[in-house]
C-alpha positions as CSV (number, residue, x, y, z in Angstrom):
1,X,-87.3,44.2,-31.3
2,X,-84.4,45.9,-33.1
3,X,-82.6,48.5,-32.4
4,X,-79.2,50.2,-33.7
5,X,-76.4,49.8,-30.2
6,X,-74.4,52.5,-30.6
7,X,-70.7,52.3,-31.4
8,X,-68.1,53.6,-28.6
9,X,-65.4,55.2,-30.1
10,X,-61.8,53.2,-30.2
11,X,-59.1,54.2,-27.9
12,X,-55.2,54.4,-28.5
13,X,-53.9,50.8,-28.1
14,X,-56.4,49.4,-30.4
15,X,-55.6,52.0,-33.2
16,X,-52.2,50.9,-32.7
17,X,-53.0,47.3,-33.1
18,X,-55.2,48.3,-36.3
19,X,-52.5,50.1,-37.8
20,X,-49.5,47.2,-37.6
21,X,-52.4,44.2,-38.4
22,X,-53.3,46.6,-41.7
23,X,-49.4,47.2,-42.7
24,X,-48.9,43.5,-42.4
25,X,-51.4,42.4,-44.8
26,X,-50.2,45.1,-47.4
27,X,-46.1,43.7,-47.0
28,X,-47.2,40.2,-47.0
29,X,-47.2,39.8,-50.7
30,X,-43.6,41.3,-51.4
31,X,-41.7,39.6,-48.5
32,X,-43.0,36.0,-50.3
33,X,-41.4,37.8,-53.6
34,X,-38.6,38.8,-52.1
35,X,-37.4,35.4,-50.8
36,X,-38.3,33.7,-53.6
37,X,-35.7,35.8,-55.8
38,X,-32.8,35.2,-53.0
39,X,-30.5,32.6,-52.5
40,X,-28.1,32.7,-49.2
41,X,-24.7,30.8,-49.7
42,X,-23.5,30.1,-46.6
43,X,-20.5,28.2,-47.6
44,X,-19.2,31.2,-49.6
45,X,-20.6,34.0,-47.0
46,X,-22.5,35.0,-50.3
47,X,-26.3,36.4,-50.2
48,X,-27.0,36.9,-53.9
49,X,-30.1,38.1,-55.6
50,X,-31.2,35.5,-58.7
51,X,-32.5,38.3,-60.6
52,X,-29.0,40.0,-60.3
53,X,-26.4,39.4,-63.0
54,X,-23.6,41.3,-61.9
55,X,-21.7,38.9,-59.3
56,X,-19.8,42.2,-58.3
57,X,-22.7,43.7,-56.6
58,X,-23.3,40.1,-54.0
59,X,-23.3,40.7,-51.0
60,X,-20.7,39.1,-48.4
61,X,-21.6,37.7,-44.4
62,X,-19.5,39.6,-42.3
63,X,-16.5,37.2,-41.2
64,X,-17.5,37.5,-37.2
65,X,-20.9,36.0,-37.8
66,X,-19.4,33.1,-39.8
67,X,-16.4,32.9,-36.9
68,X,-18.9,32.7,-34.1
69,X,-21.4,30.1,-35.8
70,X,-17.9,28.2,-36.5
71,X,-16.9,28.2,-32.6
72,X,-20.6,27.4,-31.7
73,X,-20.8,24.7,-33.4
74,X,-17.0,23.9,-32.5
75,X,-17.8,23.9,-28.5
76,X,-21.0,21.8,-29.5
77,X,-18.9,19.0,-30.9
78,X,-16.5,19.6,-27.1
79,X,-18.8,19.5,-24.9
80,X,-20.1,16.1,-26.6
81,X,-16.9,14.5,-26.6
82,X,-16.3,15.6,-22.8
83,X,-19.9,13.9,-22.1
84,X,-18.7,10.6,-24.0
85,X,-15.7,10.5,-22.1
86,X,-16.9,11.0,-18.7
87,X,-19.6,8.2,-19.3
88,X,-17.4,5.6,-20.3
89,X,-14.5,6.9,-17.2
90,X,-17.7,6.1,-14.9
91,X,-18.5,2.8,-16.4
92,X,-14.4,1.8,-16.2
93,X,-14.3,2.8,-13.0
94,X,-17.6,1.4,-11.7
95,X,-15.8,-2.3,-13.5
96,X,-12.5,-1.6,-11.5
97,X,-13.8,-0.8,-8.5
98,X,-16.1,-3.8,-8.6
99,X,-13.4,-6.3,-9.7
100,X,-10.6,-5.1,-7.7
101,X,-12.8,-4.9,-4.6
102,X,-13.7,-8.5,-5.2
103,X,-10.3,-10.0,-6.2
104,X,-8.8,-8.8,-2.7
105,X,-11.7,-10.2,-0.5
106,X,-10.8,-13.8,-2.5
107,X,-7.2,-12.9,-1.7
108,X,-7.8,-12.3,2.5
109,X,-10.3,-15.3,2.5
110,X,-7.2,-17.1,1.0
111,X,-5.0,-15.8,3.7
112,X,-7.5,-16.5,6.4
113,X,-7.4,-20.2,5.6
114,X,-3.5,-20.5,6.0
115,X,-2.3,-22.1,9.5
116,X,1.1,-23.2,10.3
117,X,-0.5,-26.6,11.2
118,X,1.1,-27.8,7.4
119,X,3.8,-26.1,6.9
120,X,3.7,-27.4,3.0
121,X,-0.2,-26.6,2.6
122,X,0.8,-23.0,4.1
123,X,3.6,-22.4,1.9
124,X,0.9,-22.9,-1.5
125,X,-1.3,-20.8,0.3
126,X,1.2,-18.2,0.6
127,X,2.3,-18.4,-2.8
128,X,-0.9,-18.4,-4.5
129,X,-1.7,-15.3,-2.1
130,X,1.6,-13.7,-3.2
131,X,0.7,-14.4,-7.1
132,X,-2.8,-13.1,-7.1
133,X,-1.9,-9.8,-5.2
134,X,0.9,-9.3,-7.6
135,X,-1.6,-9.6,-10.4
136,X,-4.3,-7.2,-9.0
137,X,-1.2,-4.4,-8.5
138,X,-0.9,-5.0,-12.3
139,X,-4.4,-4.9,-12.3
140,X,-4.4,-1.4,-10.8
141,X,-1.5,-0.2,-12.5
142,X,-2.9,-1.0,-16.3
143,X,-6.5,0.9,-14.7
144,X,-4.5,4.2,-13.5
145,X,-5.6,6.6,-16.9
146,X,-9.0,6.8,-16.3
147,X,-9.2,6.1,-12.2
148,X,-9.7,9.5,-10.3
149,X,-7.7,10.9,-7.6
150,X,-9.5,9.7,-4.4
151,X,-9.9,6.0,-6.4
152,X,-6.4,5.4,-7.2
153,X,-5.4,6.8,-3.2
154,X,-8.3,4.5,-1.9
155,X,-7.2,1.3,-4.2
156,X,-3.2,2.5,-3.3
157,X,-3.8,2.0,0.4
158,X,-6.3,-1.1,0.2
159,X,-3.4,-3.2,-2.1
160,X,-0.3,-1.6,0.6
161,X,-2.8,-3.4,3.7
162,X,-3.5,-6.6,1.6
163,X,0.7,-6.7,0.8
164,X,1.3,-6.1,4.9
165,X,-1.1,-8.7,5.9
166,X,0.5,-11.2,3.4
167,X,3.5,-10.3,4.9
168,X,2.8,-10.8,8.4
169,X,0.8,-13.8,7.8
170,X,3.7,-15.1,5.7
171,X,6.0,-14.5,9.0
172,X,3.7,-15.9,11.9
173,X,3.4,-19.4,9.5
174,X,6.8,-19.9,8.1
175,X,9.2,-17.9,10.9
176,X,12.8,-17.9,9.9
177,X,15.2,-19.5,12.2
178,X,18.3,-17.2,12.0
179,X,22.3,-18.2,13.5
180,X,25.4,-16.0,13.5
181,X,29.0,-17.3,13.0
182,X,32.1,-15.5,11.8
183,X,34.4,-16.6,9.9
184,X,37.9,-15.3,10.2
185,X,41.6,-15.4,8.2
186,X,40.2,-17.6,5.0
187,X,43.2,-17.3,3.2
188,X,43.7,-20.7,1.1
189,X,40.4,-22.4,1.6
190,X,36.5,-22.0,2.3
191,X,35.2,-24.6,4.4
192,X,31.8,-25.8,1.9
193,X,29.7,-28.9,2.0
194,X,31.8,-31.7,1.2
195,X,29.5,-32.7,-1.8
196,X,30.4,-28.6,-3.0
197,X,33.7,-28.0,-5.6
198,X,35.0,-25.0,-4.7
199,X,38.1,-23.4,-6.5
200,X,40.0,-19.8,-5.1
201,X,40.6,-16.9,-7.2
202,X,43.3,-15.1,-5.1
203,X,42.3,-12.3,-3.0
204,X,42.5,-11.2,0.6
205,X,38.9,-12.4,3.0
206,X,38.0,-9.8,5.3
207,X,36.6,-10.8,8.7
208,X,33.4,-10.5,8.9
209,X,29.9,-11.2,10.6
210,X,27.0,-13.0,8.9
211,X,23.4,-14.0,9.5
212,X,21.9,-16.5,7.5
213,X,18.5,-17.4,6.4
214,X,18.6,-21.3,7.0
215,X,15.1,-22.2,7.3
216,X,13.3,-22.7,4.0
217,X,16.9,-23.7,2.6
218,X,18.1,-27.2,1.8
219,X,21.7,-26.5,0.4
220,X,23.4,-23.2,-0.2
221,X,27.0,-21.3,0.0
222,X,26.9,-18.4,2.0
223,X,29.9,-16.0,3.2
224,X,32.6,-16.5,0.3
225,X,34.6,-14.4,-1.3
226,X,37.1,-14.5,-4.9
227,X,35.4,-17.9,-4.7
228,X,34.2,-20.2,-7.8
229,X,31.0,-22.3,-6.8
230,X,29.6,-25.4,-8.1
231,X,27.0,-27.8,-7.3
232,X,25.6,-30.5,-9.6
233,X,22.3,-31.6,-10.1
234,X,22.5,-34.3,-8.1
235,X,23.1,-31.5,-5.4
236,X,20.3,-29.5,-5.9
237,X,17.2,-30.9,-8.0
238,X,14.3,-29.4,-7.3
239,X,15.8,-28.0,-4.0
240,X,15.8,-24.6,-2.4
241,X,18.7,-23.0,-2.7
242,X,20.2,-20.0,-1.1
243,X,23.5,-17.5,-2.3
244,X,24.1,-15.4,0.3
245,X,26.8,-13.0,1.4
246,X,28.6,-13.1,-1.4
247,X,31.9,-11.2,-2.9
248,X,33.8,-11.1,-6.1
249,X,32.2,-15.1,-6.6
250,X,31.2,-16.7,-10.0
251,X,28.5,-19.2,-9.4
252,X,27.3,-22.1,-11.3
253,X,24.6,-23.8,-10.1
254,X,24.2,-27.0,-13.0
255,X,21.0,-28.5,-12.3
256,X,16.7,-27.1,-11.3
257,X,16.6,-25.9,-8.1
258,X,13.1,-25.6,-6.7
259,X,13.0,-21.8,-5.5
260,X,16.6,-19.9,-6.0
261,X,17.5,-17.1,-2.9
262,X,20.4,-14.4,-3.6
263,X,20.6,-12.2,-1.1
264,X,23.7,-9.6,0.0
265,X,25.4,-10.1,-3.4
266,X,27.9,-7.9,-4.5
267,X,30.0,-8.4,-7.7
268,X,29.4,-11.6,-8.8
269,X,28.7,-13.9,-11.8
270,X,25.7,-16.5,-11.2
271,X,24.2,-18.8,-13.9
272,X,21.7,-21.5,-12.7
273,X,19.8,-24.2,-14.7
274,X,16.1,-24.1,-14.8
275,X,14.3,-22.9,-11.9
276,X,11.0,-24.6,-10.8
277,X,9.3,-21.8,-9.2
278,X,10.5,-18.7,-8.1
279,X,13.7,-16.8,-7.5
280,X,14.1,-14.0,-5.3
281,X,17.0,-11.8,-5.4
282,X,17.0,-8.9,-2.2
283,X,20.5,-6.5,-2.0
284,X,22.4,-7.8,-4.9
285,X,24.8,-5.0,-6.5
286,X,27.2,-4.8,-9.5
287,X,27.0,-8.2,-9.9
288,X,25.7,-10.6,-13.3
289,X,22.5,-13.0,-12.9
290,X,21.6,-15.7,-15.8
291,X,18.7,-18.2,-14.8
292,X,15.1,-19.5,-16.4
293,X,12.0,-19.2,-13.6
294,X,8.4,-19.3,-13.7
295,X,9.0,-15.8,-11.6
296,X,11.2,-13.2,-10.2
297,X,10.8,-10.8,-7.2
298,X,13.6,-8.6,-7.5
299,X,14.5,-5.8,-4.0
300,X,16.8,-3.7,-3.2
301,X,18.8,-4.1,-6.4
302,X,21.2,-1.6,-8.4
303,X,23.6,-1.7,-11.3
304,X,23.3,-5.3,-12.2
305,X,22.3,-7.2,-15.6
306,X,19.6,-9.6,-15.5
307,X,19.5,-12.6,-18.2
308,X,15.7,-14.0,-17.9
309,X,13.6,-16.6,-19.1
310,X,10.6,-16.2,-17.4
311,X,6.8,-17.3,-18.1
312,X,5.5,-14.8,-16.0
313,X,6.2,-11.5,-15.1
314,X,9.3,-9.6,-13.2
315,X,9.0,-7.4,-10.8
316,X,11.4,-5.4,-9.1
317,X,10.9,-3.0,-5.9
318,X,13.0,-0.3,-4.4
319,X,15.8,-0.7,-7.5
320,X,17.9,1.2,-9.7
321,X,20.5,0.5,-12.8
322,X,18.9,-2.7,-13.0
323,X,19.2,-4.1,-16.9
324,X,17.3,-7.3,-18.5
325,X,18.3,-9.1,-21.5
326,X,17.0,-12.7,-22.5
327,X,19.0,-16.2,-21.0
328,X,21.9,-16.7,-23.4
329,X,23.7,-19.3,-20.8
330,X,23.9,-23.4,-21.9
331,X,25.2,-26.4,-20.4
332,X,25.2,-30.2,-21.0
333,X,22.1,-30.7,-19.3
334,X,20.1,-27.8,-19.9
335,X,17.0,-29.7,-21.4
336,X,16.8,-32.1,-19.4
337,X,17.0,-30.0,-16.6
338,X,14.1,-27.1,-18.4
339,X,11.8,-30.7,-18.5
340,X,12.4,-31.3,-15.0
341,X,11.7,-27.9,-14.1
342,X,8.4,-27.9,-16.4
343,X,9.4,-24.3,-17.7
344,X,7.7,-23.2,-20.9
345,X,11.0,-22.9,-22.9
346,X,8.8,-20.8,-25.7
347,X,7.2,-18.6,-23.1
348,X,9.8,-15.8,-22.0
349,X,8.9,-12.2,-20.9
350,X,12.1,-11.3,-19.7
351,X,11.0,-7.5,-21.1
352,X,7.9,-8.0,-19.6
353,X,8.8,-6.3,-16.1
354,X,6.6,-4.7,-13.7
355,X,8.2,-1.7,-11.2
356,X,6.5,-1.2,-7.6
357,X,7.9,2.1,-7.3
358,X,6.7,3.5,-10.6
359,X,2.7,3.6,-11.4
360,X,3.0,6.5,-13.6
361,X,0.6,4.7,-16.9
362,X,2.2,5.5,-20.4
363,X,5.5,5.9,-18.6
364,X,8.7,3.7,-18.5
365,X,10.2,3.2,-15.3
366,X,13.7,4.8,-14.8
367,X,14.6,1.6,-12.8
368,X,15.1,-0.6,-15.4
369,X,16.4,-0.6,-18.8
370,X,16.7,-3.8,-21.7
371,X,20.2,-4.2,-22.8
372,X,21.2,-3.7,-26.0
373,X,21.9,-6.0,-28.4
374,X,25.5,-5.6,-29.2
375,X,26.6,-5.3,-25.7
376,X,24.6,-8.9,-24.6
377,X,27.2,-11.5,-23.1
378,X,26.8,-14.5,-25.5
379,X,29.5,-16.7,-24.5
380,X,30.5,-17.3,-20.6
381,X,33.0,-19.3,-18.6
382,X,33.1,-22.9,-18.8
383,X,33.7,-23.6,-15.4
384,X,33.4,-27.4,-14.0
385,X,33.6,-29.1,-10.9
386,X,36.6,-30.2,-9.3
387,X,36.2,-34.0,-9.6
388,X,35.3,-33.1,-13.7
């Protein structure tokens, strides 16, 4: 069946809606027009009409909007570089962590192997341990720029325990036998080794007490004063040596010791041939040092020149005033002795030196300085032993 429904009339929202669907429909055809005939130059903050001749009558972008798209897209570009940054901080400091974390544990299995049953098999041990923990300090020092706060503290105080328990470890294996003697009214001659030449350059001796590291040592000169020193290197190749308490002395040491120790030096002069190993210089002051090494430890040092051949590193700790320049010194025997010592005579980093008390990356340490050029000692006393 059919009938006719009635239609209900519309109410107020949908005449609304049939108003704004009718005005769209009527538009539609001039907005297309109207962007086909405009062109927008955002470069030049331009929005010109093609159908316009007159280029007086463009219109211009206000400056603020083009400011503000320009610092949008600025802090964009920031905040993508921060990101970058902070991923590849992370991935360095997930490698440091990692590495350094596994070069100490090597470094205390190493020290938990060493006994005093060998006294030579613990002394490599302790060296070796002494060399690796000096290169993962460099190792944290070179990592400093992109370690955090709490990483650096935490790697700080992990490298101070490792450098404590080296020490200890070093002095329950190899204790140091110490003696005391004074020596009193020296006037016209030092009492030395008969095999030592020693000639007096005249000045007063004070009385004084001295205590001397003896037990690593095989020949030395200890508490001397306006002294010259010799030995030969029939006296002291591939020995260890020791300079101690020292004052006013010039020191020539012709031949390659094994390990060199100065120690409570004060203005002196002291050239030695070819070191083996290592020298170790602790409270030397205004005093001159010339030598080749594979390494030096350098502590409690101020205000004394340094000329180096080493093929490692240097490293100096708790020092000030103290000045490098390379190993300008020559004697008769000075190859021969380099080819006993097994020195790499074209390997020297004597600028190459690494400061304990100064970690600040980019930096250079206040403690040391290279001397210039012009004021380098060249040419030094030719002094010879007695019996020469």
């Amino acid at each position: 069946m059919w009938y006719i429904q009635a239609v209900r009339p519309m109410n107020q929202l949908e005449i609304v809606l049939l108003y704004c669907y009718s005005l769209y429909f009527l538009l539609w055809p001039f907005t297309i027009y109207h962007n086909a005939t405009m062109s927008l130059d955002v470069n030049a903050g331009l929005c010109v009409d093609k159908n316009d001749l007159n280029p007086n009558e463009t219109l211009k972008i206000p400056d603020r909007l083009l400011k503000r798209d320009q610092a949008r897209l600025e802090e964009v570009e920031r905040r993508k570089d921060i990101k970058e940054s902070s991923s590849v901080a992370e991935e360095n400091s997930g490698f440091f962590l990692t590495t350094f974390n596994t070069e100490r544990e090597s470094i205390e299995v190493l020290l938990s192997t060493c006994n005093g049953a060998n006294r030579e098999d613990a002394s490599k041990v302790l060296e070796e341990a002494t060399i690796k923990t000096q290169q993962l300090q460099k190792f944290l020092n070179d990592s400093m720029v992109f370690l955090t706060p709490f990483n650096l503290r935490q790697a700080q105080a992990a490298l101070q325990a490792l450098q404590t328990s080296l020490s200890e470890q070093r002095d329950a294996v190899l204790p140091k036998k110490k003696f005391a003697f004074k020596s009193r009214n020296v006037k016209s001659k030092t009492t030395v080794s008969p095999s030592s030449s020693v000639t007096e350059i005249p000045k007063a001796d004070k009385d004084r007490d001295t205590v001397v590291d003896t037990a690593p040592i095989q020949c030395a000169f200890s508490s001397a004063e306006s002294q010259v020193l010799i030995k030969t290197a029939v006296e002291i190749q591939q020995r260890d040596v020791l300079l101690s308490h020292l004052t006013n002395c010039k020191v020539r040491l012709l031949g390659s010791p094994s390990t060199l120790h100065i120690k409570h030096v004060r203005d002196c002069e002291i050239l030695c041939g070819p070191v083996s190993s290592s020298v170790f210089v602790d409270q030397c002051s205004g005093s001159t040092l010339a030598f080749p090494c594979q390494q030096l430890r350098t502590h409690n040092t101020k205000d004394t020149r340094i000329y180096l051949h080493v093929t490692s590193r240097a490293i100096i700790e708790d020092c000030q005033g103290v000045s490098f320049a390379p190993f300008t010194w020559t004697y008769s025997n000075l190859d021969a002795d380099f080819a006993v010592s097994g020195l790499d005579r074209n390997r020297n980093n004597w600028d190459q030196v690494d400061d304990f008390n100064w970690l600040a990356a980019g930096t250079p340490s206040p403690n040391w300085t290279v001397i210039p050029e012009n004021d380098r000692k060249t040419s030094w006393d030719e002094l010879l032993p007695a019996s020469a």
